[in-house]
C-alpha positions as CSV (number, residue, x, y, z in Angstrom):
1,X,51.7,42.0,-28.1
2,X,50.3,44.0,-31.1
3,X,46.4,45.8,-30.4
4,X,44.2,45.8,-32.9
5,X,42.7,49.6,-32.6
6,X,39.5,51.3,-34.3
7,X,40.0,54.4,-35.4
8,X,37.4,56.6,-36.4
9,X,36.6,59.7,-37.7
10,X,32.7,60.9,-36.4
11,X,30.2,63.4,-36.1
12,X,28.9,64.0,-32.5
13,X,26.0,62.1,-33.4
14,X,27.9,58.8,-34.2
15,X,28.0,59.0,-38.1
16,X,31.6,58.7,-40.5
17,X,29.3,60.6,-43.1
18,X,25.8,62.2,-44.1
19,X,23.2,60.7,-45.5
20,X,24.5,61.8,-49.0
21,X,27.7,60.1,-48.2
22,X,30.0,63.4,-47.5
23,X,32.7,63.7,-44.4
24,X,34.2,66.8,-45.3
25,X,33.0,68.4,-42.1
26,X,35.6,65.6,-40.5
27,X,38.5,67.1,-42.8
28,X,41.6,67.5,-40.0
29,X,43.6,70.6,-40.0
30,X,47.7,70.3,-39.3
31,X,47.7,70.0,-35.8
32,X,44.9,66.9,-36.0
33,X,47.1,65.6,-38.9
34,X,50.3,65.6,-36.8
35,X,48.6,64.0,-33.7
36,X,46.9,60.5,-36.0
37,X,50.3,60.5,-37.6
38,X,51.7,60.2,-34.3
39,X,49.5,57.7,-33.2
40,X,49.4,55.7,-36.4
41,X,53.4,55.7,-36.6
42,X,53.0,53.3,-33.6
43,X,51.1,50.9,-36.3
44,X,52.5,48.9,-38.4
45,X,49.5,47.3,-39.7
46,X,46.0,49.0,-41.7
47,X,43.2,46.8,-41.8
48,X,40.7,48.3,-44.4
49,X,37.5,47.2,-46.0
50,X,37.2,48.1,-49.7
51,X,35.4,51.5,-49.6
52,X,37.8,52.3,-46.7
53,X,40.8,51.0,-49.1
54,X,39.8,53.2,-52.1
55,X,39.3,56.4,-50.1
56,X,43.0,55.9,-48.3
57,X,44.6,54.9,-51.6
58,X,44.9,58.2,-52.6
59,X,47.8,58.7,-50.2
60,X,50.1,56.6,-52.7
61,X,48.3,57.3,-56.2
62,X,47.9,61.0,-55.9
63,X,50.8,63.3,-55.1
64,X,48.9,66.1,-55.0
65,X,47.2,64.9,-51.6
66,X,50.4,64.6,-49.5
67,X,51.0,67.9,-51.4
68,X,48.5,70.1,-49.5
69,X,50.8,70.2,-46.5
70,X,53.8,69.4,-44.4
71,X,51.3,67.5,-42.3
72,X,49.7,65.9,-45.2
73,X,53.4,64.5,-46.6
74,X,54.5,63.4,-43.2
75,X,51.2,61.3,-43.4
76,X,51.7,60.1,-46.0
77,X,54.8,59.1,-45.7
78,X,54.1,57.0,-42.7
79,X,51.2,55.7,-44.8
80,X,53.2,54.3,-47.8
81,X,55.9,52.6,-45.2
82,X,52.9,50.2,-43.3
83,X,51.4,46.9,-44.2
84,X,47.9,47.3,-45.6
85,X,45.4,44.4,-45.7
86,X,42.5,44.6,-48.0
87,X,39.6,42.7,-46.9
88,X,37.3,42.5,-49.8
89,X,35.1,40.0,-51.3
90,X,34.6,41.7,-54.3
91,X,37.3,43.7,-54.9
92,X,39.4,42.3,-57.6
93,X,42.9,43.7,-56.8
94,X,45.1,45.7,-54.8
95,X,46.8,48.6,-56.7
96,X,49.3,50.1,-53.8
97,X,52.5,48.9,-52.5
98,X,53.0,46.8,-49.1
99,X,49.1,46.1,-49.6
100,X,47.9,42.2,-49.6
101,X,44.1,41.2,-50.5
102,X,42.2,38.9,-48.4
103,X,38.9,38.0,-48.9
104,X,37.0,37.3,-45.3
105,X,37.6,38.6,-42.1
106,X,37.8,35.9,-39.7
107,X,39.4,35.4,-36.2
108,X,42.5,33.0,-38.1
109,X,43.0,36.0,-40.7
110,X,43.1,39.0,-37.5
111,X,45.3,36.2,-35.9
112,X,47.9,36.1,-38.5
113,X,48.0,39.6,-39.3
114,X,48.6,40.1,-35.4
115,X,51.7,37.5,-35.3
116,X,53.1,39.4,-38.8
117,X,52.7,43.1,-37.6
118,X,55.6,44.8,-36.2
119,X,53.7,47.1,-34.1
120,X,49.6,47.7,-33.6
121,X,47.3,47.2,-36.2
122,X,44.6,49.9,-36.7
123,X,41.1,48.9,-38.7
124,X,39.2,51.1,-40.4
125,X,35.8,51.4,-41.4
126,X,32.6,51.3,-39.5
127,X,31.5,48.1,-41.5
128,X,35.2,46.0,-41.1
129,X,35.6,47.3,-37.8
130,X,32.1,46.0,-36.8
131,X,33.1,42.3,-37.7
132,X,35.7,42.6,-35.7
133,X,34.2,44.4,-32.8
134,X,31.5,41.0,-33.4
135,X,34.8,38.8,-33.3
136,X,35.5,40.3,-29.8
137,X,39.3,40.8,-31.7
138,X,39.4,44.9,-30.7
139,X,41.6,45.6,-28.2
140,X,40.9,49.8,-28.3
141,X,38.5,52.0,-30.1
142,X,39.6,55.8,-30.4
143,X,37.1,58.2,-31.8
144,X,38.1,61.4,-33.2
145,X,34.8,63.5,-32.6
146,X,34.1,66.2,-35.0
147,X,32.4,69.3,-34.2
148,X,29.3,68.2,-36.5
149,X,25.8,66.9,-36.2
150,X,24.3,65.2,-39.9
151,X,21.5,63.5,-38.6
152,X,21.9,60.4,-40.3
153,X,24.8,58.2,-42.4
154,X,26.5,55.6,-41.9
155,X,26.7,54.4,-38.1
156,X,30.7,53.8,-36.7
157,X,29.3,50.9,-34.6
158,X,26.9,48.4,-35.5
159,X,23.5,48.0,-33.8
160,X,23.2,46.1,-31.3
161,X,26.9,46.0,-30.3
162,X,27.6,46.2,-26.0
163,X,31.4,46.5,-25.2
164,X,32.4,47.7,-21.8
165,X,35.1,50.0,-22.4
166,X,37.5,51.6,-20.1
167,X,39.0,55.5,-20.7
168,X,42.4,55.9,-21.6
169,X,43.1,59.2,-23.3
170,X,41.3,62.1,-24.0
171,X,42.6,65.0,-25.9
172,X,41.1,68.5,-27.8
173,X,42.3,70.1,-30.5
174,X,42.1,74.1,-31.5
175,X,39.1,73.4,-34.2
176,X,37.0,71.7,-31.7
177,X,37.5,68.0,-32.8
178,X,38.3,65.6,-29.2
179,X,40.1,62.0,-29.9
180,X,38.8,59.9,-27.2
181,X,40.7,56.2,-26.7
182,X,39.6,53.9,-24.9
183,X,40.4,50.2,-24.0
184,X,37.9,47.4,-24.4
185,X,37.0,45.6,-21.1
């Protein structure tokens, strides 16, 4: 059966960006690249909220991003082959290919995309994971710690959230980022 995953990109302090809304300090290098393209070649399904949406577009809009690096274009190559679903209330369209718009996240709408996918799902975005995390529909949450402390931003979990989780995979890279996995209990 499929798992719905949470990836994450965060500062050692818990953040996805500073209080002035920047995550350049979580930009991957080529090895980090290669290693979430492996694991997200095992998806077949991207669950995004809208901000989350607009930042990833960028992988199909803008040749110049997969561009950058052999990395980069193997990313995005992988990125433009999977499912996408938008979940956006206010968002009035979708503007990339294999991408559907959905405008609630709710157990039935996690349930369906589960029986469509061909492989995992991952979801993305502190605030869409969080629902979902709420819905108890997460099967595994995989952090990629950056070597960076901002103080303050945008939280990857929500207050008041208690999972019990159990450690799967750990793993450093050269630059100092760690991905930690690990299943929820």
């Amino acid at each position: 059966m499929s798992r719905v995953i949470y990836s994450v990109a965060s500062s050692l302090d818990g953040y996805i960006n500073d209080p002035q809304g920047d995550f350049s300090w979580a930009v991957p290098d080529e090895e980090v690249i290669a290693a979430l393209t492996e694991d997200a070649a095992r998806a077949s399904t991207f669950l995004y909220g809208r901000r989350m949406y607009e930042t990833m577009a960028v992988w199909e809009t803008d040749p110049t991003t997969a561009d950058q690096s052999p990395e980069s274009a193997n990313w995005a190559r992988m990125w433009k082959a999977a499912d996408k679903i938008v979940f956006s209330r206010t968002l009035p369209k979708v503007w990339t290919e294999r991408t559907r718009l959905e405008r609630e996240l709710t157990i039935e709408a996690i349930e369906r995309a589960i029986s469509e996918a061909s492989g995992d799902l991952t979801i993305e975005g502190p605030t869409l994971a969080g629902e979902a995390l709420r819905l108890g529909r997460v099967d595994v949450v995989e952090v990629l710690v950056c070597p960076a402390i901002v103080g303050a931003g945008t939280p990857i979990f929500p207050e008041g959230l208690r999972l019990d989780l159990s450690l799967d995979r750990a793993r450093r890279f050269d630059n100092g980022m760690m991905q930690v996995t690990y299943d929820v209990r």
